[in-house]
N, C-alpha and C positions, 0 to 999 in steps of 0.2 A: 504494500500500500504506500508507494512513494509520495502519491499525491497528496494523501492525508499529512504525509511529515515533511510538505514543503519541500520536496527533493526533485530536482528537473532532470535525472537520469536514470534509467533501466541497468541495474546490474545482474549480468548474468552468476545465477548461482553454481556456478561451476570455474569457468573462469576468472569471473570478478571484473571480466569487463564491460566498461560504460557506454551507451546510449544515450547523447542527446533526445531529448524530449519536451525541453522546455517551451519552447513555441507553441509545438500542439498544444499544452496543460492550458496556457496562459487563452489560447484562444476557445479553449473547452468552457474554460470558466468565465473567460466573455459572453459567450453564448448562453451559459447554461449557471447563477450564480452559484445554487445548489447542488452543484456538483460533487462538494466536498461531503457533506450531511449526507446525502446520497451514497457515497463509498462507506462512509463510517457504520450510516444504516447496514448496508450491503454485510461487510465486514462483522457488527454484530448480529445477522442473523445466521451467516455462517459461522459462528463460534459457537454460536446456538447449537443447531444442527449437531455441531462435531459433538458438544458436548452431551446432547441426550443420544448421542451414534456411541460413547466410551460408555457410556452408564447403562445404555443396554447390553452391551460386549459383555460390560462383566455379570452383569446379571443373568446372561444366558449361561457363563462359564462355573455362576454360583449353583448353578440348577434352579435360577427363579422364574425363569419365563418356563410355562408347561404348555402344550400344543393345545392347541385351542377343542375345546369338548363337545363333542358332537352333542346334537342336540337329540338327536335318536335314541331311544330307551337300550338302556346295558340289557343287554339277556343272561343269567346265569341258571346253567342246567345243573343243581344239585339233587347228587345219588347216596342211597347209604345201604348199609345191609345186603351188597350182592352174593355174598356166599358161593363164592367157585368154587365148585371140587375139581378132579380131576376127569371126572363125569359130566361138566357139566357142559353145553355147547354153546360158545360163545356165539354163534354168528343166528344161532335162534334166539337168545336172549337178545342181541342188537336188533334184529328184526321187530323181534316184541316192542321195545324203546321206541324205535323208528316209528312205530305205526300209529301208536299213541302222540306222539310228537307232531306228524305230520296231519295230523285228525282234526280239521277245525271246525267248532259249533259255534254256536249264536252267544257264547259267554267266552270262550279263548279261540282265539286266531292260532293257526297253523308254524310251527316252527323249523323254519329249516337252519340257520344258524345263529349262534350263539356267540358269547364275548369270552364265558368260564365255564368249563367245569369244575365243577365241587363234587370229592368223593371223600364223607367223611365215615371210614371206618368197618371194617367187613368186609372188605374187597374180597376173602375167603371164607369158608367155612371151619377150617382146621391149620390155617398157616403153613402152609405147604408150599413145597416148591411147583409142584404142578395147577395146584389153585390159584396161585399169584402169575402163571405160564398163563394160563387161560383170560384172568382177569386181566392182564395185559394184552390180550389179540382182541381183548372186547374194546378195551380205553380207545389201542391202535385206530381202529375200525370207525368205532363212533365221532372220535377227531379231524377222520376225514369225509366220514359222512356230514358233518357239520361244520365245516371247511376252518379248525379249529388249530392252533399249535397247539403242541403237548406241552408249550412253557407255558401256557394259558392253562393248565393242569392243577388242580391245588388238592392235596392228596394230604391227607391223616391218617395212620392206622388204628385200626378197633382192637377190641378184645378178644375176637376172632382171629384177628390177623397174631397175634403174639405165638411163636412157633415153640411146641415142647421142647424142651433139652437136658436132660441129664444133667450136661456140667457144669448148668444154672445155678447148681446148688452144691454144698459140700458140707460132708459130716464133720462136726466139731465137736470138743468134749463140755458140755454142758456145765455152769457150777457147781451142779450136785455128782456130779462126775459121769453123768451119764451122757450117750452120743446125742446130738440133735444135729437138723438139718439145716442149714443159712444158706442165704445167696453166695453166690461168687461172685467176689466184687468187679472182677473184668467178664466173665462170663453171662454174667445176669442180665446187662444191659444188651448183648450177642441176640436175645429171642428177637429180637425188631431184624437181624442181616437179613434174613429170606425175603422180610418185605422192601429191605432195602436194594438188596442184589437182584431179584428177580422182577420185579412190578415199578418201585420208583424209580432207580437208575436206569434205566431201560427209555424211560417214557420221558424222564428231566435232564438227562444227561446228568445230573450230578448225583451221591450219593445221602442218604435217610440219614441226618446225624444221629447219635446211639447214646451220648453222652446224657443222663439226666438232666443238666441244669438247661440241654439244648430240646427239649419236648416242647416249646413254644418255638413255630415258625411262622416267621413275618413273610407275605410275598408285597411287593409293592411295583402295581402298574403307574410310570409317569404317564405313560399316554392318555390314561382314563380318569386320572386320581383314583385307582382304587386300591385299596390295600385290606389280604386277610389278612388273619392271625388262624394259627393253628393250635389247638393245645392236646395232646396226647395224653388224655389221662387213664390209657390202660396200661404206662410202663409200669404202675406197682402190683397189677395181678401177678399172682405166684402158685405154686402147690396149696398153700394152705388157705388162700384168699380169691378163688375166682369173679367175685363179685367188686373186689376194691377198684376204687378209680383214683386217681389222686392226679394233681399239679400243682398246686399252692403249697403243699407241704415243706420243698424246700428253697430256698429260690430262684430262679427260671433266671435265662438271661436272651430275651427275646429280639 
């Protein structure tokens, strides 16, 4: 802005060399008095500009601008209690879903895709590696029958899903000196692998944490602002306790 600072020459910013200029200025501002007020305006609205152009930079970089929210209703298809044996045949149980889903009356419209699936809990009947094999070509199936990703997948296990194991538990000598049964502290939390080898890794790419204080899991969509939480409250079923449920007991770190 030379002409703001009284200056009659163009300097090039590389070389540093000068350009007379001063005739034309002097005859701009004969012509036109406001010519200077006019650059200065010019000038603060381009600093303007620049300045809400940095403050949005960084705000995108903070994660504060979120994509703008459809105005379309979220669809979420939540399941529970599927109970796969190794008997059971996935692609009639999808059928079944499909039919009901696609079935529209005069109180709900017809569905063919979705935003989430939510399955919380029982994906087997017995925890099994072949009930969670099955439950998995069902999940597969119905995600692309409803043109869905599997990271759109939000998955819990039940009580059902918690897989027997022997080495769950280990003889100790009691205070009265007698044998008793307790968990195994690395083993115990093991009954959840099957669900996590076979059915969640499989379908999320990444692995079921196992660790107690990790039974609360958070998914969080930026695109939609949504966010579950998950809570696991069948890691404290045991031999002696099938009915227990707990999460709060110790504390979670979600």
């Amino acid at each position: 802005m030379n002409i703001t600072r009284g200056e009659i020459d163009v300097i090039c910013p590389r070389c540093r060399a000068t350009t007379p200029i001063g005739e034309g200025v002097d005859r701009i501002r004969e012509r036109n008095p406001e010519t200077d007020s006019k650059v200065v305006a010019l000038r603060k609205t381009i600093d303007e500009k620049l300045a809400e152009d940095i403050t949005s930079a960084k705000k995108a970089v903070a994660g504060d601008i979120r994509m703008a929210k459809s105005e379309e209703p979220i669809r979420i298809l939540h399941l529970s209690d599927l109970h796969f044996t190794s008997k059971t045949n996935p692609t009639t149980k999808l059928q079944l879903l499909l039919q009901d889903l696609r079935h529209a009356d005069e109180e709900y419209p017809a569905i063919d895709t979705v935003e989430y699936l939510v399955i919380s809990g029982d994906m087997t009947d017995k925890g099994t590696d072949t009930g969670f094999e099955k439950a998995r070509q069902f999940v597969e199936s119905l995600v692309g029958e409803l043109g869905l990703s599997t990271q759109r997948c939000i998955l819990v296990p039940g009580n059902h899903d918690v897989q027997d194991r022997d080495d769950a538990y280990q003889k100790l000598e009691g205070l009265d000196g007698k044998p008793t049964t307790v968990r195994h502290p690395d083993n115990f939390p093991r009954r959840f692998e099957s669900f996590s080898n076979s059915f969640y890794h499989p379908l999320r790419q990444e692995l079921y944490p196992l660790a107690y204080a990790d039974q609360g899991v958070s998914y969080l969509f930026d695109d939609t602002g949504m966010q579950f939480l998950t809570l696991n409250s069948a890691w404290e079923i045991d031999q002696n306790g099938h009915k227990k449920a707990a999460f709060i007991r110790t504390p979670s770190r979600v």
